[in-house]
N, C-alpha and C positions, 0 to 999 in steps of 0.2 A: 792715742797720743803718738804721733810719729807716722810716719811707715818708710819701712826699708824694702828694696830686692835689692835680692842675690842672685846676679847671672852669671853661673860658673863657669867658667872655664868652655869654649864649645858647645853651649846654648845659644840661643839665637837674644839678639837684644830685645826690652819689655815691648811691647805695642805703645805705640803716640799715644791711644786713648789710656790705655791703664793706666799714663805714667801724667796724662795731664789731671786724670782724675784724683789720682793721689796729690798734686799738688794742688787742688781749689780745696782737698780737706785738711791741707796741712800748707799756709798759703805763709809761713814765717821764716822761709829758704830753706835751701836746697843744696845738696853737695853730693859729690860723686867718687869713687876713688877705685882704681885700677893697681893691676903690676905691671911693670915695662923693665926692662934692662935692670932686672936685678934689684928693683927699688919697688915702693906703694908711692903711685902717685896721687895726690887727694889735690880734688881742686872743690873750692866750696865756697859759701859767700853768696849765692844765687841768689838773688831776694828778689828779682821778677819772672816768670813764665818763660818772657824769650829767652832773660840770659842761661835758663835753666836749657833749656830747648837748642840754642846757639851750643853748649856745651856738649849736647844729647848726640847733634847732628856729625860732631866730630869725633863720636864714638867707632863710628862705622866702618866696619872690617877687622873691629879685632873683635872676632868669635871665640880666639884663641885664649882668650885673657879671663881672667874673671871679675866682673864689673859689681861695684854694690851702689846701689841708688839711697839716695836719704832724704825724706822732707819733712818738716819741724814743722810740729806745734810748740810754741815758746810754754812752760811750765817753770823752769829756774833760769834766773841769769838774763831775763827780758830779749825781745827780739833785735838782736845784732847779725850784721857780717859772721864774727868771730865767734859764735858760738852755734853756728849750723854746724851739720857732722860732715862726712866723717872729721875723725881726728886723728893727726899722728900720735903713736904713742910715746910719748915722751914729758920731761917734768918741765921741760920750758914754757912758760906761757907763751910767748912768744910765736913760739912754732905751731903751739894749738891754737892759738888767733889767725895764724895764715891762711891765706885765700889759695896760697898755690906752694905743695911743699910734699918734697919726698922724704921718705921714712923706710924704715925696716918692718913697720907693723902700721896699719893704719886700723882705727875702731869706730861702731857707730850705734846706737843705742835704742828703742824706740819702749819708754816707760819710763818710770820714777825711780830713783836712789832716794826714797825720803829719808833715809837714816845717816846721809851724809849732810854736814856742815853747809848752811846757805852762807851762799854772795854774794852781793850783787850784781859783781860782773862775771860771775865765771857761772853755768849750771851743774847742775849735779854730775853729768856725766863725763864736763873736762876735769870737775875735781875728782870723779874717778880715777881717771885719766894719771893727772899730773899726780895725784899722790898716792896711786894705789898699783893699778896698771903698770906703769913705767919703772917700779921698781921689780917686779915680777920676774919668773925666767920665763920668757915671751919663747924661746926655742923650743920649751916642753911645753907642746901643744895641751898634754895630757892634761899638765897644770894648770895651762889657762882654760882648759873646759870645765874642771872641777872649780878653780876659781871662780870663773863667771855663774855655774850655774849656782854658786851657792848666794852669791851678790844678786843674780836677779828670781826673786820671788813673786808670784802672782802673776800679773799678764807680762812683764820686761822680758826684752827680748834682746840679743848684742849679738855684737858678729866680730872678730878676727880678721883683717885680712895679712895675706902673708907675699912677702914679694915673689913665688914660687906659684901661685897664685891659689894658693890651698887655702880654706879658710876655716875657722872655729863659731861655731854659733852655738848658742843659748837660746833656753825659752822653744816652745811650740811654733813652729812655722807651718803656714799653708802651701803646700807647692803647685803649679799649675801642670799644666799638661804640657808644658814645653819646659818641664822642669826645674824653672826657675822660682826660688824660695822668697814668698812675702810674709813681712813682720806679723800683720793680720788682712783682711779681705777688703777694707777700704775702697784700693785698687778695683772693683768690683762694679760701684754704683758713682752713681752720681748723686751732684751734693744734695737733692734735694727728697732722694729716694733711699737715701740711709738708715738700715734699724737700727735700732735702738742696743749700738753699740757705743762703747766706752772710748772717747776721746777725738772723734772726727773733728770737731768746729767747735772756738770757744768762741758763747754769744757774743754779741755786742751789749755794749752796757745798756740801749735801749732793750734788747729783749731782757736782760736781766732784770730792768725793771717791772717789766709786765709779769715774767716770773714771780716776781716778790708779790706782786696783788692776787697769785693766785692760788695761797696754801702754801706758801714759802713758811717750811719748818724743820726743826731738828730733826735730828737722825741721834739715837741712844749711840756712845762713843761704846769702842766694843765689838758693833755689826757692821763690818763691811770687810770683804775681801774680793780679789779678783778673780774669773774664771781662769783658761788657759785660753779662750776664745776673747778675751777682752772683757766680758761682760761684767758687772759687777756683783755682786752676790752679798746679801746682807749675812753676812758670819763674824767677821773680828777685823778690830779695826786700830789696831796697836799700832801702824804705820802713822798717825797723824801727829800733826807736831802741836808743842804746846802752845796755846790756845786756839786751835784749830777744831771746827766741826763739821759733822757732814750734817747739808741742808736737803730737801727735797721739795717737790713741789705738786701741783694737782698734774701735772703732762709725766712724772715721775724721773725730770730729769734730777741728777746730782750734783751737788756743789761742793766745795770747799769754804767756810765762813772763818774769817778771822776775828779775833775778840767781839763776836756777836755782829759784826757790824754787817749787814744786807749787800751793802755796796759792794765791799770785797769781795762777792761771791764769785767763784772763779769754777765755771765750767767742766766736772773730769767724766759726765758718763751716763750713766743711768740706771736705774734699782730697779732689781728683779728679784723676787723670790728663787729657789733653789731649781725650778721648772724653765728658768729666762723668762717667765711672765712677770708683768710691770706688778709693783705693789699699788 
Protein backbone atom coordinates (compact mmCIF):
# COMPACT_ATOMS: atom_id res chain seq x y z
CA UNK A 1 0.00 0.00 0.00
CA UNK A 2 1.94 3.09 -0.98
CA UNK A 3 5.70 3.42 -1.54
CA UNK A 4 7.86 5.99 -0.51
CA UNK A 5 11.75 6.98 -1.17
CA UNK A 6 13.88 8.81 0.76
CA UNK A 7 16.87 10.43 -1.19
CA UNK A 8 18.85 12.27 1.42
CA UNK A 9 20.51 14.74 1.27
CA UNK A 10 23.85 13.95 -1.39
CA UNK A 11 22.50 10.69 -2.86
CA UNK A 12 21.95 10.64 -6.34
CA UNK A 13 18.06 11.03 -7.50
CA UNK A 14 15.85 7.18 -7.73
CA UNK A 15 16.37 5.80 -11.43
CA UNK A 16 13.30 6.52 -14.21
CA UNK A 17 12.56 2.82 -14.08
CA UNK A 18 12.39 2.29 -10.27
CA UNK A 19 10.29 5.38 -9.84
CA UNK A 20 7.92 4.51 -12.93
CA UNK A 21 7.46 1.23 -11.59
CA UNK A 22 6.35 2.18 -8.30
CA UNK A 23 3.90 4.37 -9.94
CA UNK A 24 1.82 1.50 -12.31
CA UNK A 25 1.74 -0.18 -8.62
CA UNK A 26 0.44 2.66 -6.96
CA UNK A 27 -1.24 4.46 -10.03
CA UNK A 28 -3.72 6.97 -7.46
CA UNK A 29 -0.92 10.08 -7.41
CA UNK A 30 1.82 11.05 -6.59
CA UNK A 31 3.63 13.87 -4.64
CA UNK A 32 6.95 14.83 -3.81
CA UNK A 33 8.52 17.28 -1.14
CA UNK A 34 11.95 18.75 -0.74
CA UNK A 35 13.85 21.57 1.76
CA UNK A 36 14.86 24.94 -0.05
CA UNK A 37 15.47 28.16 1.71
CA UNK A 38 14.52 27.40 5.13
CA UNK A 39 11.14 25.76 4.33
CA UNK A 40 9.69 21.79 3.11
CA UNK A 41 8.47 22.39 -0.05
CA UNK A 42 5.56 19.71 -0.95
CA UNK A 43 4.18 19.82 -4.31
CA UNK A 44 1.65 16.87 -4.81
CA UNK A 45 -1.73 16.30 -6.73
CA UNK A 46 0.22 14.24 -9.56
CA UNK A 47 -2.59 11.87 -10.74
CA UNK A 48 -0.86 11.15 -14.15
CA UNK A 49 2.72 9.54 -15.02
CA UNK A 50 3.78 12.74 -16.98
CA UNK A 51 2.64 15.18 -14.56
CA UNK A 52 4.45 13.04 -12.03
CA UNK A 53 7.74 12.77 -14.45
CA UNK A 54 7.31 16.84 -15.57
CA UNK A 55 7.80 17.24 -11.64
CA UNK A 56 10.79 14.52 -11.47
CA UNK A 57 12.57 16.34 -14.32
CA UNK A 58 12.84 19.54 -12.50
CA UNK A 59 14.36 17.86 -9.57
CA UNK A 60 17.73 17.90 -11.09
CA UNK A 61 20.67 19.24 -9.43
CA UNK A 62 19.74 19.38 -6.25
CA UNK A 63 21.85 16.39 -4.85
CA UNK A 64 22.20 18.65 -2.02
CA UNK A 65 18.61 18.41 -0.64
CA UNK A 66 16.81 15.58 0.56
CA UNK A 67 14.06 14.53 -1.71
CA UNK A 68 11.15 12.00 -0.52
CA UNK A 69 8.94 10.49 -3.32
CA UNK A 70 5.27 9.23 -2.58
CA UNK A 71 2.82 7.22 -4.61
CA UNK A 72 -0.88 6.14 -3.41
CA UNK A 73 -2.84 3.47 -3.32
CA UNK A 74 -6.21 5.13 -2.40
CA UNK A 75 -7.34 2.94 1.01
CA UNK A 76 -9.19 5.92 3.20
CA UNK A 77 -10.56 9.19 1.96
CA UNK A 78 -11.03 7.83 -1.97
CA UNK A 79 -8.73 8.83 -4.84
CA UNK A 80 -8.47 12.78 -4.94
CA UNK A 81 -5.83 15.60 -5.91
CA UNK A 82 -5.91 16.50 -2.01
CA UNK A 83 -5.11 13.64 -0.36
CA UNK A 84 -1.94 12.12 -2.17
CA UNK A 85 1.17 12.81 0.23
CA UNK A 86 3.27 14.29 1.32
CA UNK A 87 1.55 16.50 3.61
CA UNK A 88 2.37 19.58 5.58
CA UNK A 89 2.11 19.25 9.04
CA UNK A 90 -0.30 21.36 10.20
CA UNK A 91 -4.38 21.34 11.49
CA UNK A 92 -5.51 23.36 8.52
CA UNK A 93 -7.43 21.36 6.03
CA UNK A 94 -6.83 23.61 3.75
CA UNK A 95 -3.13 23.51 3.58
CA UNK A 96 -3.26 19.69 3.64
CA UNK A 97 -5.51 19.72 0.45
CA UNK A 98 -2.77 21.86 -1.36
CA UNK A 99 -1.09 20.90 -4.39
CA UNK A 100 1.73 23.47 -3.81
CA UNK A 101 2.60 24.56 -0.14
CA UNK A 102 5.65 25.21 2.15
CA UNK A 103 5.66 24.16 5.70
CA UNK A 104 8.10 23.71 8.68
CA UNK A 105 7.69 19.93 8.67
CA UNK A 106 6.25 18.04 5.76
CA UNK A 107 5.03 13.98 6.29
CA UNK A 108 4.19 11.04 4.21
CA UNK A 109 2.87 7.58 5.05
CA UNK A 110 2.75 4.37 3.33
CA UNK A 111 0.15 1.86 5.42
CA UNK A 112 -3.11 1.92 7.54
CA UNK A 113 -3.96 4.02 10.69
CA UNK A 114 -7.04 1.74 11.13
CA UNK A 115 -7.70 2.91 14.57
CA UNK A 116 -8.35 6.31 13.56
CA UNK A 117 -11.80 7.92 12.96
CA UNK A 118 -13.08 7.44 9.03
CA UNK A 119 -14.11 10.28 6.55
CA UNK A 120 -14.98 10.54 3.62
CA UNK A 121 -12.88 13.18 2.49
CA UNK A 122 -9.93 13.20 4.44
CA UNK A 123 -7.65 9.49 4.89
CA UNK A 124 -6.23 8.27 7.74
CA UNK A 125 -3.07 9.72 7.48
CA UNK A 126 -4.21 13.68 6.86
CA UNK A 127 -6.47 13.03 10.06
CA UNK A 128 -3.16 11.96 11.41
CA UNK A 129 -1.89 14.85 10.43
CA UNK A 130 -4.47 17.58 11.27
CA UNK A 131 -5.21 16.22 14.76
CA UNK A 132 -2.49 14.44 16.06
CA UNK A 133 0.93 15.35 14.29
CA UNK A 134 0.30 19.09 14.26
CA UNK A 135 -0.08 19.36 17.69
CA UNK A 136 3.22 17.55 18.56
CA UNK A 137 6.64 19.28 19.54
CA UNK A 138 7.75 18.56 15.73
CA UNK A 139 11.44 20.25 17.05
CA UNK A 140 12.09 17.17 19.32
CA UNK A 141 12.93 14.94 16.74
CA UNK A 142 13.34 12.41 19.71
CA UNK A 143 9.55 12.82 20.21
CA UNK A 144 8.39 12.35 16.90
CA UNK A 145 10.35 9.04 16.42
CA UNK A 146 8.94 7.69 19.57
CA UNK A 147 5.52 9.04 18.51
CA UNK A 148 5.40 7.74 15.18
CA UNK A 149 6.88 4.42 15.93
CA UNK A 150 4.28 3.71 18.45
CA UNK A 151 1.36 4.94 15.77
CA UNK A 152 2.71 2.77 13.09
CA UNK A 153 2.49 -1.09 13.86
CA UNK A 154 2.77 -3.91 11.50
CA UNK A 155 4.02 -3.06 7.91
CA UNK A 156 3.31 1.24 8.32
CA UNK A 157 5.92 3.08 7.51
CA UNK A 158 6.20 7.36 7.77
CA UNK A 159 8.82 9.72 7.31
CA UNK A 160 9.54 13.42 8.91
CA UNK A 161 10.88 15.85 6.67
CA UNK A 162 12.53 18.74 8.21
CA UNK A 163 13.35 22.13 6.43
CA UNK A 164 17.32 21.42 7.54
CA UNK A 165 16.86 18.56 5.37
CA UNK A 166 17.03 15.99 8.29
CA UNK A 167 14.51 13.49 8.43
CA UNK A 168 12.69 11.01 10.95
CA UNK A 169 11.26 7.67 9.70
CA UNK A 170 9.46 4.85 11.05
CA UNK A 171 8.82 1.23 10.30
CA UNK A 172 11.51 -1.12 8.39
CA UNK A 173 12.92 0.38 5.18
CA UNK A 174 14.79 -1.28 2.49
CA UNK A 175 17.82 0.74 1.23
CA UNK A 176 19.58 0.36 -2.02
CA UNK A 177 23.07 0.54 -2.86
CA UNK A 178 23.05 4.16 -3.60
CA UNK A 179 21.54 4.58 -0.24
CA UNK A 180 18.54 5.71 -0.75
CA UNK A 181 15.58 4.44 1.66
CA UNK A 182 12.19 2.59 0.18
CA UNK A 183 8.98 2.08 2.16
CA UNK A 184 9.11 -1.59 0.79
CA UNK A 185 10.69 -3.39 -2.71
CA UNK A 186 7.85 -2.63 -5.07
CA UNK A 187 10.12 -0.34 -6.76
CA UNK A 188 11.90 -3.62 -7.74
CA UNK A 189 9.53 -5.47 -10.24
CA UNK A 190 7.26 -4.96 -12.64
CA UNK A 191 3.55 -5.04 -12.42
CA UNK A 192 3.09 -8.10 -13.59
CA UNK A 193 6.02 -10.08 -11.91
CA UNK A 194 5.08 -9.06 -8.43
CA UNK A 195 5.15 -11.71 -5.36
CA UNK A 196 2.94 -12.19 -3.39
CA UNK A 197 3.30 -9.18 -1.60
CA UNK A 198 0.89 -7.02 0.66
CA UNK A 199 -0.74 -4.04 -1.28
CA UNK A 200 0.89 -3.55 -4.93
CA UNK A 201 -2.68 -3.30 -7.05
CA UNK A 202 -6.17 -3.22 -5.91
CA UNK A 203 -8.29 -5.36 -8.50
CA UNK A 204 -10.61 -4.24 -10.71
CA UNK A 205 -14.09 -5.17 -9.71
CA UNK A 206 -14.03 -7.60 -12.78
CA UNK A 207 -11.35 -9.65 -11.25
CA UNK A 208 -12.94 -9.33 -7.89
CA UNK A 209 -15.61 -11.04 -9.50
CA UNK A 210 -13.82 -14.06 -10.81
CA UNK A 211 -12.25 -13.98 -7.41
CA UNK A 212 -15.57 -14.63 -5.61
CA UNK A 213 -16.34 -17.78 -8.07
CA UNK A 214 -13.18 -19.14 -6.82
CA UNK A 215 -13.42 -20.13 -2.90
CA UNK A 216 -14.05 -16.70 -1.88
CA UNK A 217 -14.28 -17.23 2.10
CA UNK A 218 -13.81 -16.13 5.38
CA UNK A 219 -10.92 -15.64 7.38
CA UNK A 220 -11.70 -16.63 11.49
CA UNK A 221 -11.46 -12.55 12.82
CA UNK A 222 -8.34 -12.78 15.32
CA UNK A 223 -5.71 -14.22 12.53
CA UNK A 224 -4.09 -11.76 10.72
CA UNK A 225 -1.14 -9.57 11.17
CA UNK A 226 1.55 -7.92 9.23
CA UNK A 227 5.24 -8.93 8.63
CA UNK A 228 7.82 -6.12 8.69
CA UNK A 229 8.35 -6.97 4.91
CA UNK A 230 4.67 -6.23 4.04
CA UNK A 231 3.70 -9.76 4.01
CA UNK A 232 0.68 -10.76 5.73
CA UNK A 233 0.75 -13.36 8.30
CA UNK A 234 -2.29 -15.15 9.68
CA UNK A 235 -1.82 -14.20 13.81
CA UNK A 236 -4.25 -11.35 15.15
CA UNK A 237 -6.30 -9.35 13.68
CA UNK A 238 -7.71 -6.75 16.26
CA UNK A 239 -7.08 -4.02 13.57
CA UNK A 240 -10.46 -4.58 11.62
CA UNK A 241 -13.33 -2.37 12.07
CA UNK A 242 -16.76 -3.18 12.92
CA UNK A 243 -18.32 -5.13 10.60
CA UNK A 244 -15.27 -5.79 8.65
CA UNK A 245 -13.81 -9.39 7.55
CA UNK A 246 -10.91 -10.91 6.12
CA UNK A 247 -11.93 -13.00 2.96
CA UNK A 248 -9.46 -15.31 0.90
CA UNK A 249 -9.68 -16.99 -1.97
CA UNK A 250 -8.31 -20.39 -4.04
CA UNK A 251 -5.02 -17.94 -5.65
CA UNK A 252 -4.64 -16.97 -1.69
CA UNK A 253 -5.17 -13.37 -2.17
CA UNK A 254 -6.75 -11.08 0.83
CA UNK A 255 -9.65 -9.09 1.07
CA UNK A 256 -11.46 -6.77 3.30
CA UNK A 257 -15.57 -7.79 3.25
CA UNK A 258 -17.81 -5.29 4.67
CA UNK A 259 -21.24 -6.51 6.27
CA UNK A 260 -20.72 -9.84 4.39
CA UNK A 261 -21.24 -8.30 1.18
CA UNK A 262 -18.71 -9.92 -1.79
CA UNK A 263 -18.91 -6.79 -3.78
CA UNK A 264 -17.08 -4.65 -1.32
CA UNK A 265 -14.27 -6.82 -1.25
CA UNK A 266 -11.36 -4.47 -1.25
CA UNK A 267 -8.05 -5.84 -2.18
CA UNK A 268 -4.95 -5.50 0.87
CA UNK A 269 -2.54 -8.55 0.22
CA UNK A 270 -2.08 -11.96 0.56
CA UNK A 271 -2.01 -15.03 3.14
CA UNK A 272 0.84 -16.80 4.09
CA UNK A 273 1.60 -19.01 6.81
CA UNK A 274 4.40 -17.99 9.20
CA UNK A 275 7.26 -19.54 6.39
CA UNK A 276 5.59 -16.48 3.51
CA UNK A 277 4.21 -19.79 1.92
CA UNK A 278 0.49 -19.14 0.58
CA UNK A 279 -2.12 -20.99 2.71
Amino acid sequence: MCIICIKPAGRPLPDHDDLERSWEANPDGAGIMYNEAGKVHVKKGLMTKEAFFDAYDKLRGRANQTIVFHFRIATHGGVSREMTHPFPVTSDPALLKSANVRARYGFAHNGIFSDLPKEPDFSDSAILVRDYLSMAPMDNRKFVSYFLSRACYGYSKTVVLYADGGFVESGSWERDDAGRLWSNNGYKYAADLRPGWAGFRRPSKTTQTVFATSGMRKLPKGKTAFGDDGTIYIQDGSWLGEGEDFYTDDDSALYIVRSGDIDSAEFVGYVTDSYGDPL
